[in-house]
C-alpha positions as CSV (number, residue, x, y, z in Angstrom):
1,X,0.0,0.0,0.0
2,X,2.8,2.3,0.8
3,X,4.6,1.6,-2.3
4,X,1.3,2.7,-4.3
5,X,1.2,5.5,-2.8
6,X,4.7,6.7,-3.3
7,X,4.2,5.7,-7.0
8,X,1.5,8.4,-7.0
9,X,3.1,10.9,-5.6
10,X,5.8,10.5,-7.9
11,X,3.2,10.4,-10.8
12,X,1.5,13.5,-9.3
13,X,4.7,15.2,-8.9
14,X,5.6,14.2,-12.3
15,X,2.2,15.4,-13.5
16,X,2.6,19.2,-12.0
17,X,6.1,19.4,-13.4
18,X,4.6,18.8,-16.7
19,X,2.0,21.0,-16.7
20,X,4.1,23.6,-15.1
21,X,6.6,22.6,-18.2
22,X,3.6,23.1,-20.4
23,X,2.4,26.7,-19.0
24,X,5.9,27.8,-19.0
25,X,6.8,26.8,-22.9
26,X,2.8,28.3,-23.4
27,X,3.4,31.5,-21.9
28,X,7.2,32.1,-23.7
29,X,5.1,30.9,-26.9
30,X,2.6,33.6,-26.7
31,X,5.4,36.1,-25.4
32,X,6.8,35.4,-28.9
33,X,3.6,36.0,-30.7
34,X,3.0,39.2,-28.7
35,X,6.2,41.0,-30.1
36,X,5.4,39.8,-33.8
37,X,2.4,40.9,-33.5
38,X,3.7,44.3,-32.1
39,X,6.0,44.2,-35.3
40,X,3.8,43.3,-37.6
41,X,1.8,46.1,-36.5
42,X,4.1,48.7,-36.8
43,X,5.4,47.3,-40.4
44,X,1.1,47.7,-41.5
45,X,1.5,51.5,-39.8
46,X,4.6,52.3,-42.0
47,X,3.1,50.6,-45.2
48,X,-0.4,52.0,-44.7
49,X,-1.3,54.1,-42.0
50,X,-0.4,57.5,-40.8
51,X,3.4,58.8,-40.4
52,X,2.2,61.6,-38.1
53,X,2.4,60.7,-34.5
54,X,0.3,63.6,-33.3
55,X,-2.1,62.5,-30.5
56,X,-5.6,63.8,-30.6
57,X,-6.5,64.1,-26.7
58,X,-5.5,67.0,-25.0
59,X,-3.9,68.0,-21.6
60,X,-6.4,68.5,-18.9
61,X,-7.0,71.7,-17.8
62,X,-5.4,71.7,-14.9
63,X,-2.4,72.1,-16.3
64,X,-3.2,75.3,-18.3
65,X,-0.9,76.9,-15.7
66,X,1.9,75.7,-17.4
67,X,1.5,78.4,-20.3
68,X,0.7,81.5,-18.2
69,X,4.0,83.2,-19.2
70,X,5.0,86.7,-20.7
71,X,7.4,86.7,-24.0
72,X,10.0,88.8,-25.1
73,X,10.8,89.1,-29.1
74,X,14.4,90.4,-28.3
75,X,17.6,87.3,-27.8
76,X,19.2,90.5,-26.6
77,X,16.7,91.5,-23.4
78,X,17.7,90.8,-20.2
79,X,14.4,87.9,-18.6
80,X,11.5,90.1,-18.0
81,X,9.1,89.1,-15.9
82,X,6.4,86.6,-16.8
83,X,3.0,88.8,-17.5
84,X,-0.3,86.1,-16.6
85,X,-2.9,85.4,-19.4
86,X,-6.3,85.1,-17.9
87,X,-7.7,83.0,-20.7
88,X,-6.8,80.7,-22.8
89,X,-6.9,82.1,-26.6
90,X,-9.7,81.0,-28.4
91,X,-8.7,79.5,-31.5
92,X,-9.5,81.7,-34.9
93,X,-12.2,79.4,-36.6
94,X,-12.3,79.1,-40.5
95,X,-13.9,81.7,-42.4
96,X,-17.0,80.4,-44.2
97,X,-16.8,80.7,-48.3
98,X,-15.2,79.7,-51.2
99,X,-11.4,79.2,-49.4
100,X,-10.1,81.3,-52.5
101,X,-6.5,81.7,-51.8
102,X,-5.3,85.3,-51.9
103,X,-2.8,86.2,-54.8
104,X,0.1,87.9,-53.1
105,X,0.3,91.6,-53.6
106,X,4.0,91.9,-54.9
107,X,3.2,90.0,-58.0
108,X,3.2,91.8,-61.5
109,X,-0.5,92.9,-62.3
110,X,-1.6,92.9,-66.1
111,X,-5.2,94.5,-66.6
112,X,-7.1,92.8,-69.4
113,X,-10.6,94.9,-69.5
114,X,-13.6,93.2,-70.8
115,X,-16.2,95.5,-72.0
116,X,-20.6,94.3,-72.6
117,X,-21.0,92.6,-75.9
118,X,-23.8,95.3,-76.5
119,X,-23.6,98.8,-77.3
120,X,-23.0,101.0,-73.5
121,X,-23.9,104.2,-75.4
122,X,-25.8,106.3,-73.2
123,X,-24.8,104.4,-70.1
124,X,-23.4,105.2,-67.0
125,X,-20.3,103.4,-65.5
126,X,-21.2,102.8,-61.7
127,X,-18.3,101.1,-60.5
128,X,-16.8,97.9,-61.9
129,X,-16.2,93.6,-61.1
130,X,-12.0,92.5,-61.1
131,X,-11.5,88.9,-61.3
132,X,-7.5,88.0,-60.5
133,X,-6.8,84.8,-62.3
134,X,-2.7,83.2,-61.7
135,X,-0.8,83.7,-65.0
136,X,2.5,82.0,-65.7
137,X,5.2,82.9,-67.8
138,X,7.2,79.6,-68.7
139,X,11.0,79.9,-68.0
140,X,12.9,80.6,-71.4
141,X,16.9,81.2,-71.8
142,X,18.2,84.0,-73.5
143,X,21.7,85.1,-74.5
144,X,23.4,88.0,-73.1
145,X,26.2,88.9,-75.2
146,X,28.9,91.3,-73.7
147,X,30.2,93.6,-76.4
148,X,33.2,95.2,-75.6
149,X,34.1,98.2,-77.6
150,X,38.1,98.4,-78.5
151,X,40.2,101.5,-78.9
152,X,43.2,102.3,-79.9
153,X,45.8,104.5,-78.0
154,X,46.3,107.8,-79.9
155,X,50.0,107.5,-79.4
156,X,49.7,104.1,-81.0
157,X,50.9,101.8,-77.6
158,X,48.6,99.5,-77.1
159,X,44.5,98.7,-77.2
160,X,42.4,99.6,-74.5
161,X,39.5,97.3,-74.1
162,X,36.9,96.5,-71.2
163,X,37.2,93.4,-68.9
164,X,34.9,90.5,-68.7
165,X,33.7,89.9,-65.2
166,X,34.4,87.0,-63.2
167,X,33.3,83.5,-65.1
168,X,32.9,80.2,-62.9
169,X,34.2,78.6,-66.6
170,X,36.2,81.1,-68.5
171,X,35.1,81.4,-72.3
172,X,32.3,78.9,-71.1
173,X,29.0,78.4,-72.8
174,X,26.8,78.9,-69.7
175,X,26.6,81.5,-67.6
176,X,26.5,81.8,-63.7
177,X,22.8,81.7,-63.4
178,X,22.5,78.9,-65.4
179,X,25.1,76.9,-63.5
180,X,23.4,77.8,-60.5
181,X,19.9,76.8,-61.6
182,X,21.3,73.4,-62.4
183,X,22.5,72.8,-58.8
184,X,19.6,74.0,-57.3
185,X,17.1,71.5,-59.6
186,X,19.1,68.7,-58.2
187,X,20.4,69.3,-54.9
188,X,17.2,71.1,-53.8
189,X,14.1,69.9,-55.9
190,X,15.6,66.3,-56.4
191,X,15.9,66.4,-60.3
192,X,18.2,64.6,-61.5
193,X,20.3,65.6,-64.7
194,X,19.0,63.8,-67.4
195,X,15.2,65.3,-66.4
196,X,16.9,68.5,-66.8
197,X,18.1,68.5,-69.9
198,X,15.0,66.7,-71.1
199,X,13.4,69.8,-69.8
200,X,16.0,72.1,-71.8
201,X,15.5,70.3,-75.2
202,X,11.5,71.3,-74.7
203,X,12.8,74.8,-74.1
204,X,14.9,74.7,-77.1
205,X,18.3,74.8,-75.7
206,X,20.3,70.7,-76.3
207,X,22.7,70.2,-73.6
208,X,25.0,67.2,-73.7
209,X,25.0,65.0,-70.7
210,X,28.8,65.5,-70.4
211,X,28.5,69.1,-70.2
212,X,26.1,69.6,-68.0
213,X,27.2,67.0,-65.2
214,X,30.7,68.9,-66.1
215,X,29.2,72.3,-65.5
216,X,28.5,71.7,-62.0
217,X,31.7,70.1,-61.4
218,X,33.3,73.1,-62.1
219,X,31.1,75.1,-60.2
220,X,31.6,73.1,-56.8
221,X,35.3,73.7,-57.8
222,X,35.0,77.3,-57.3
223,X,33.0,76.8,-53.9
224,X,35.9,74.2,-52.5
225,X,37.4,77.2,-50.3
226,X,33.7,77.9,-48.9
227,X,33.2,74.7,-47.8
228,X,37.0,74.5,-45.9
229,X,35.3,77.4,-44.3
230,X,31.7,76.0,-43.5
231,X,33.6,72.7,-42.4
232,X,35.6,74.3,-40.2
233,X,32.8,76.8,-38.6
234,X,30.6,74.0,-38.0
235,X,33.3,71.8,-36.0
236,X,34.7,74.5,-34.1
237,X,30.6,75.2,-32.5
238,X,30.3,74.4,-28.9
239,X,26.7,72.5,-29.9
240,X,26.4,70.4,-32.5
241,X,23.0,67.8,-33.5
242,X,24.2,64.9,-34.9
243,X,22.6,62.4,-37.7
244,X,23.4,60.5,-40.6
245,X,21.4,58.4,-43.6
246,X,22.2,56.4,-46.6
247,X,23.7,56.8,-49.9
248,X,24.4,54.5,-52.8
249,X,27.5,55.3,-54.6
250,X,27.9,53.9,-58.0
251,X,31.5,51.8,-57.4
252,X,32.6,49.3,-60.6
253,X,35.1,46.9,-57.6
254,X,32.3,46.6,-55.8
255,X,29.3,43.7,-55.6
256,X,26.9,44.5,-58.1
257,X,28.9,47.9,-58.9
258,X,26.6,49.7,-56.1
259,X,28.5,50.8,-52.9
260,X,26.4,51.8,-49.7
261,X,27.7,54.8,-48.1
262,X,26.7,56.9,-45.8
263,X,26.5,60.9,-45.4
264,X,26.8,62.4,-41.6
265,X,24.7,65.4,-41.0
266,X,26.1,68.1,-38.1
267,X,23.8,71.0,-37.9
268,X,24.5,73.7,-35.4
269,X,21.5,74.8,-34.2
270,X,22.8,78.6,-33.0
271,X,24.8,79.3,-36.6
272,X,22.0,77.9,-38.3
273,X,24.5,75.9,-40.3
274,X,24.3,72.2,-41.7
275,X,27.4,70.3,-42.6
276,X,27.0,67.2,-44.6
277,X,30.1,64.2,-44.6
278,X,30.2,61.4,-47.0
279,X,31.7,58.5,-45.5
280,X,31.9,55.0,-47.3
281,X,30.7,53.3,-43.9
282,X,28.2,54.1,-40.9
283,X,31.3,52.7,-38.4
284,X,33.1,55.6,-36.3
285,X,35.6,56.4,-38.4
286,X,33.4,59.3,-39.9
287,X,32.1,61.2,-36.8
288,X,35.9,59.9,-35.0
289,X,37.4,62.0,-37.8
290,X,35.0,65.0,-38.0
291,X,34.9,65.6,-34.5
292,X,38.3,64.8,-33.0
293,X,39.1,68.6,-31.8
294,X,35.7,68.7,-30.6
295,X,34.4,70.5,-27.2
296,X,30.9,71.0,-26.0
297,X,27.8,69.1,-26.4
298,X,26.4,66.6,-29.2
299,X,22.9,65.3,-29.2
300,X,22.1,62.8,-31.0
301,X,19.5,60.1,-31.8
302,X,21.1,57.0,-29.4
303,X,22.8,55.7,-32.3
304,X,25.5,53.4,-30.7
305,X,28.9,54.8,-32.3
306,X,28.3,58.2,-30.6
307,X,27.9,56.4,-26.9
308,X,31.4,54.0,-27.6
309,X,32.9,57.6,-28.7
310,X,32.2,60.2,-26.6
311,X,30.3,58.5,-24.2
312,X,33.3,58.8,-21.4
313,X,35.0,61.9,-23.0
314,X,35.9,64.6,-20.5
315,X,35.3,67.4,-22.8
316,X,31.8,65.9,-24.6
317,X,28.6,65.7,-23.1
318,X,26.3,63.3,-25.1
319,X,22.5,64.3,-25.2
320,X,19.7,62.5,-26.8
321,X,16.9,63.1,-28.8
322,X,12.8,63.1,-26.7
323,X,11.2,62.3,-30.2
324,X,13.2,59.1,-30.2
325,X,11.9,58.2,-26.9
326,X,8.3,59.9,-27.0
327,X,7.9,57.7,-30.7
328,X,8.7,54.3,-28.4
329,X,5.8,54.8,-25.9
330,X,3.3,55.9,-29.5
331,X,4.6,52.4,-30.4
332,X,3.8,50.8,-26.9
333,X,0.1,52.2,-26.3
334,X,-1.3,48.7,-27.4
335,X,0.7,47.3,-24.5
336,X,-0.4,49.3,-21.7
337,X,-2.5,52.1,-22.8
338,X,-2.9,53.3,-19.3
339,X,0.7,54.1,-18.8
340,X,2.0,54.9,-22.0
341,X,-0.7,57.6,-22.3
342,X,0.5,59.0,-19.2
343,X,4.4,59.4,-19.8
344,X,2.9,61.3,-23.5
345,X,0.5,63.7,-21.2
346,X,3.9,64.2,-19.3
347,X,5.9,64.8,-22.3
348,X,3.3,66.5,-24.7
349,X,3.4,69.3,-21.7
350,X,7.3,69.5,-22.4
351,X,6.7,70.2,-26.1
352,X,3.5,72.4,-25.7
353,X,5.9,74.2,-23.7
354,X,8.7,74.8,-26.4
355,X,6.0,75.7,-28.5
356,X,5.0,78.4,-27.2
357,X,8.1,79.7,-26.4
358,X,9.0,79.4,-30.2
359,X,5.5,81.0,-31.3
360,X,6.6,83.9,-29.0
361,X,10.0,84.1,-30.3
362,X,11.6,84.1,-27.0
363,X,15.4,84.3,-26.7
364,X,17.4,81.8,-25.0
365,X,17.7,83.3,-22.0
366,X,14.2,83.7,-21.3
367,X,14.0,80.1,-22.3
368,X,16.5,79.0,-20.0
369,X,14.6,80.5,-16.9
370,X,11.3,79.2,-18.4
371,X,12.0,75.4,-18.7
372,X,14.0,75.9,-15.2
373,X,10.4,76.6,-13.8
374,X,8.0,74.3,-16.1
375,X,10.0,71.7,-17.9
376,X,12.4,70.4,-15.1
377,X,9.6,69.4,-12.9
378,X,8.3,67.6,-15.3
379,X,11.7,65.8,-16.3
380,X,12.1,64.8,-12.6
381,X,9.0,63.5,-12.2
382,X,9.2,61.6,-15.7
383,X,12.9,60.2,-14.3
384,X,11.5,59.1,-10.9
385,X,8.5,56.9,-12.5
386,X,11.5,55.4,-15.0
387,X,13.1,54.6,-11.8
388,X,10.4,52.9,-10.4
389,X,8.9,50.6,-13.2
390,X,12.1,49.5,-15.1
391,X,11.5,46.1,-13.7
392,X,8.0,46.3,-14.0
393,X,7.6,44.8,-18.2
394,X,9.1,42.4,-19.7
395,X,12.8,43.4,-21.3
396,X,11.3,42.2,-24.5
397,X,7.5,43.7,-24.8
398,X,7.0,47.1,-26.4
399,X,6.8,49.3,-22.6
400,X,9.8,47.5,-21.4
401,X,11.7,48.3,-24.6
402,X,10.6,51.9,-24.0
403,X,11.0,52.0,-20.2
404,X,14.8,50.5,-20.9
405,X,15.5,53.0,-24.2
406,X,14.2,56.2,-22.0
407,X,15.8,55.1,-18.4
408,X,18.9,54.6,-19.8
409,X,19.7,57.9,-21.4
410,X,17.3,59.6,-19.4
411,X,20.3,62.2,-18.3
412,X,21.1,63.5,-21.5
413,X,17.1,63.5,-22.4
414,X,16.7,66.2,-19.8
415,X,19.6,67.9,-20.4
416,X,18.4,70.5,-23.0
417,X,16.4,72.2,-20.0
418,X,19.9,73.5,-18.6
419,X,20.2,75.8,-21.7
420,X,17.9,77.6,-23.9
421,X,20.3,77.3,-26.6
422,X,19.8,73.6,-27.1
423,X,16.8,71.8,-28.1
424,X,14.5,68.9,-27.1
425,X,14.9,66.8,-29.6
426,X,16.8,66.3,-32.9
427,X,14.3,67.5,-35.7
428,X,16.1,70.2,-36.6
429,X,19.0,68.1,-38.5
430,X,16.9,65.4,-39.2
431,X,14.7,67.8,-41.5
432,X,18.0,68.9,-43.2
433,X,17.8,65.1,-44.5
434,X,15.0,65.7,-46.2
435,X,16.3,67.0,-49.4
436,X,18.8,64.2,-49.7
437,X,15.8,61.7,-49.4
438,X,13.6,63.3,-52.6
439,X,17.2,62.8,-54.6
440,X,17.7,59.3,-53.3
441,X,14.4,58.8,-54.8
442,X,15.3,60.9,-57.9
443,X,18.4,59.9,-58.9
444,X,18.9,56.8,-56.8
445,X,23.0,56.7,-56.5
446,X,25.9,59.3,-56.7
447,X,28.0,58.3,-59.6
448,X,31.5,58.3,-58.1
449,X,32.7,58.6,-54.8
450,X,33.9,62.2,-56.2
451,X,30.3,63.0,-57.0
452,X,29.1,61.7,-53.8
453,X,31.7,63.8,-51.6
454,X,30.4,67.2,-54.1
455,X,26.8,66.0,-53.2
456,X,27.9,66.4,-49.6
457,X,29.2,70.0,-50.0
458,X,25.7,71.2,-52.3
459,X,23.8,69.5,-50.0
460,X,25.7,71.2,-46.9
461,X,25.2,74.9,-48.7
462,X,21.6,74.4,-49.7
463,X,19.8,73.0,-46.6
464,X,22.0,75.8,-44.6
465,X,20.1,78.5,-47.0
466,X,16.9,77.0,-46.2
467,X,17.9,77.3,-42.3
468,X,18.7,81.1,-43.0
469,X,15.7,81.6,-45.0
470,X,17.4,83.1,-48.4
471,X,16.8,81.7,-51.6
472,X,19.0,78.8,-52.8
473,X,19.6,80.2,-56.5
474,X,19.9,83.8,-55.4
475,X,22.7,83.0,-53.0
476,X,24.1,80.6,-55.6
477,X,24.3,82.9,-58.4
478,X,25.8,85.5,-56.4
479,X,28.6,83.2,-54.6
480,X,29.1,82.5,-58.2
481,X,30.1,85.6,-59.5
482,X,31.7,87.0,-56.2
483,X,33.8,84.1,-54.9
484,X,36.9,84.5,-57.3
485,X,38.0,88.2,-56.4
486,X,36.2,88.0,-53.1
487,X,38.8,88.5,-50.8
488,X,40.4,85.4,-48.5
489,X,39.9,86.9,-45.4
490,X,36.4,88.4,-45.8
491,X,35.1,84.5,-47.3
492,X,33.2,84.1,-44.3
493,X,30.7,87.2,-45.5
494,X,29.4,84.6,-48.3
495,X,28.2,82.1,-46.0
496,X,24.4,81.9,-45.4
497,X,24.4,82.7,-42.4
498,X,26.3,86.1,-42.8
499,X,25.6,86.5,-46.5
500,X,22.1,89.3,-45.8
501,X,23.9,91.1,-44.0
502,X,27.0,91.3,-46.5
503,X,25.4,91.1,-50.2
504,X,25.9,93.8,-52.7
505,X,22.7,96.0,-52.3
């Protein structure tokens, strides 16, 4: 009898071990399906749903509070004093009618009158209807010939004759602004050359494919000295937002003749000036290169290299980017709603924040006192709860990939609060990207590793234009015909940045 009953409590034990076997091989099964599933979802989001991650609910209104403050349009006023609102704006609604956009009053105006089909003899005018209808005028070349009278000396030494001004390709077919309109089609509209000179055939003008890819060659020849100059700026800033993105590179020793490569973006935020690298690899040799007399702070989007870089540099302070955190707990609300909703509320009062310091066009000083007061408290109280649940999830499930991302570079997250020169995240340079995207599209590889390194410097002039607000072909052209008798030491007056102020009025 007692033998039975040890044989089943051995098969019981047995039995439990099993099952518990069982629920534990169950449980790692589903833990598996639950992170395809949380991948699969977010492949269906990038394929077909919506790119924005704007979230619809708003802040309570308790925390209206937070936006009470006065602004200041001046970077060079001392911090006034913070002046209350009362009441939250109301926002404008639409006008009701037929959303006809206005024609902007600087445009040419041509006045085609339209009198009655029948006689007006006898009538009296009493006033009159205007309809404004956009015209275009195609774009057409022309030639400008320079005709340069010759005389002779009366005492029979010599000719006198005038000189031809400055040519970015002496005795050249094409002229400055037709150099410069090529370089702005493809490094800022994403048209590649061949569509171009399709376009110019239409136009009437044939331009071989050799010339015109030669063309701009030798116009990034004559800008080589400005970018030494914008290279050097940029690395010698005490605050530089790091990124980089893709390139193929047309490369005949390499598999399938296509080389990936890789072009590093530093933008510094204060200068408004972007810096584009090409580099054949995304390993550190790039950034290790670019940034090895380097002092003050890079933020960055987490990317690894930086970290194994600078990471325990005493003169380099590593900060990261919120987006690239906030965008992991958007990806974790199917995980735990409740919670990832919260740490957004906490965040979307962090950005509501720089908002409205930005729509009030605050300087950084005021900015600095301002996120002191509002945005710290909430970084501190966003750190704490990091603290507390990084054990709570699973390493593996979408919150505790958040949780882990966040916690782990949560000092360098809140780090922009100390300064209101820096800022919360790193849209700034990854907007510069866009450009290079539409030609990646476009034109889909550089041709050489030479046209891949001028791509870098066009790219590098052009989005910093767009950060200074000038027009690409404007600056362009006039760098063009400036840069070859523009004196060495005055070269940085041509830069965007500076290049307002400086330009021939």
């Amino acid at each position: 009898m007692e033998n039975g009953e040890k044989d089943y409590k051995k098969l019981y034990e047995e039995a439990l071990l099993t099952i518990s076997e069982k629920e534990e091989n169950l449980l790692r099964k589903e833990e598996i399906i639950s992170d395809q599933q949380f991948e699969l979802d977010k492949l269906r989001r990038h394929l077909f749903g919506f790119k924005s991650e704007k979230r619809t609910n708003n802040v309570g209104d308790d925390q209206l509070g937070l936006f009470e403050l006065g602004t200041t349009r001046s970077v060079q006023e001392e911090l006034s004093e913070s002046i209350p609102v009362t009441e939250k704006p109301t926002p404008k609604k639409r006008s009701k009618g037929s959303g006809r956009m206005s024609l902007p009053e600087e445009l040419r105006r041509e006045d085609v009158v339209i009198e009655p089909s029948e006689s007006t003899e006898g009538c009296v005018r009493i006033g009159e209807e205007v309809t404004e209808v956009l015209e275009v005028v195609p774009a057409s070349f022309y030639v400008k010939r320079y005709i340069r009278p010759k005389y002779a000396r009366s005492n029979g030494e010599g000719i006198i004759i005038g000189v031809l001004p400055d040519r970015v390709i002496e005795k050249g077919i094409p002229s400055e602004s037709v150099i410069a309109q090529m370089t702005v089609d493809k490094y800022v509209y994403g048209m590649p050359l061949h569509r171009q000179i399709d376009k110019y055939s239409k136009m009437g003008v044939r331009i071989p494919a050799s010339s015109a890819s030669d063309w701009i060659m030798k116009g990034w020849d004559h800008l080589k000295p400005l970018w030494e100059l914008l290279r050097l700026i940029v690395v010698n800033q005490k605050y530089l937002q790091v990124d980089e993105t893709p390139i193929k590179v047309l490369d005949r020793d390499h598999k399938n003749n296509i080389h990936q490569g890789y072009m590093w973006l530093y933008h510094s935020p204060v200068d408004r000036l972007v810096l584009f690298d090409y580099q054949k690899g995304r390993d550190q040799s790039g950034p290790k290169k670019m940034l090895e007399d380097f002092r003050g702070i890079i933020q960055t989007d987490g990317f690894a290299v930086y970290d194994s870089l600078f990471g325990d540099h005493p003169d380099i302070h590593l900060t990261f980017c919120m987006a690239h955190a906030r965008r992991k707990f958007v990806d974790a609300v199917k995980d735990d709603e409740k919670q990832a909703n919260y740490i957004l509320d906490e965040i979307q009062k962090l950005y509501l924040l720089e908002a409205k310091m930005r729509d009030d066009s605050m300087g950084w000083q005021q900015r600095t006192a301002l996120r002191k007061e509002h945005a710290e408290p909430v970084l501190e109280n966003l750190g704490n709860w990091l603290e507390e649940k990084q054990y709570s999830y699973r390493p593996k499930s979408p919150m505790g990939q958040a949780i882990a991302y966040a916690h782990k570079r949560w000092a360098g997250l809140s780090a922009y609060a100390l300064h209101g020169q820096m800022e919360i995240d790193n849209n700034l340079v990854e907007n510069a990207v866009r450009p290079l995207a539409v030609g990646r599209k476009a034109y889909l590889f550089a041709g050489s590793q030479q046209a891949a390194e001028m791509a870098a410097a066009m790219y590098s002039f052009m989005a910093s234009c767009k950060k200074n607000k000038i027009n690409e072909f404007d600056w362009l052209k006039d760098v063009f015909e400036r840069i070859q008798s523009h004196k060495q030491k005055d070269l940085y007056q041509l830069l965007p940045s500076n290049w307002e102020e400086y330009r021939p009025k």
